[in-house]
N, C-alpha and C positions, 0 to 999 in steps of 0.2 A: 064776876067780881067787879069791873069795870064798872057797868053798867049800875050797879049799887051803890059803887063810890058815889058816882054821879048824882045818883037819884038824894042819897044822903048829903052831898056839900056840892056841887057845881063847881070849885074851886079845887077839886080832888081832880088829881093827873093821875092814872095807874099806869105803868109803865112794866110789860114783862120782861124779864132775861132768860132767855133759852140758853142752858149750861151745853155743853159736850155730850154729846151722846153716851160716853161712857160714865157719865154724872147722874146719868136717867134711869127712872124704874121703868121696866117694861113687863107688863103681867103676864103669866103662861098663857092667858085667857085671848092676850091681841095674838101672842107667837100663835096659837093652835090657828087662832081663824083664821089669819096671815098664810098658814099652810094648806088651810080645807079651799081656803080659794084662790089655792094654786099659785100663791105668790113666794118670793125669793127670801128666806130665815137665814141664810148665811150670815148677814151682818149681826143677827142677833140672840144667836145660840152656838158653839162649837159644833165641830164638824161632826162629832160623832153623834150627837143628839139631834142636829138636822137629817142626819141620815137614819136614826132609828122612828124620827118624825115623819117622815117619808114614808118609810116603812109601814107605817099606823096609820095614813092618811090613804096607801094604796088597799091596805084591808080593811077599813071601814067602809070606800067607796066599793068595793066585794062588799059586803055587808059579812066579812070575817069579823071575828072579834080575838086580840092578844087575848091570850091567858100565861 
């Protein structure tokens, strides 16, 4: 977006504001990858869903599947 400003007026300043994390959308789609590579969802899912994500993450590396 920046960079379009620019290209359209030269005189355009973008400037972002990064709200609060609890301001933010975070997609199921970053939580899942965030856990397939092994990294820490505490901050971004409750604790009972981190852990049933766990759970889905050590049986897919099995090549189990939930049903």
């Amino acid at each position: 977006m920046a960079l379009m400003n620019r290209k359209l007026n030269k005189k355009i300043e973008t400037i972002f504001l990064i709200p609060d994390q609890s301001y933010t959308f975070l997609s199921s789609s970053m939580v899942k990858e965030i856990a397939m590579l092994g990294g820490n969802t505490a901050d971004f899912v409750p604790a009972c869903v981190e852990k049933k994500l766990k759970k889905c993450v050590v049986s897919l590396s099995k090549g189990e599947h939930d049903k």
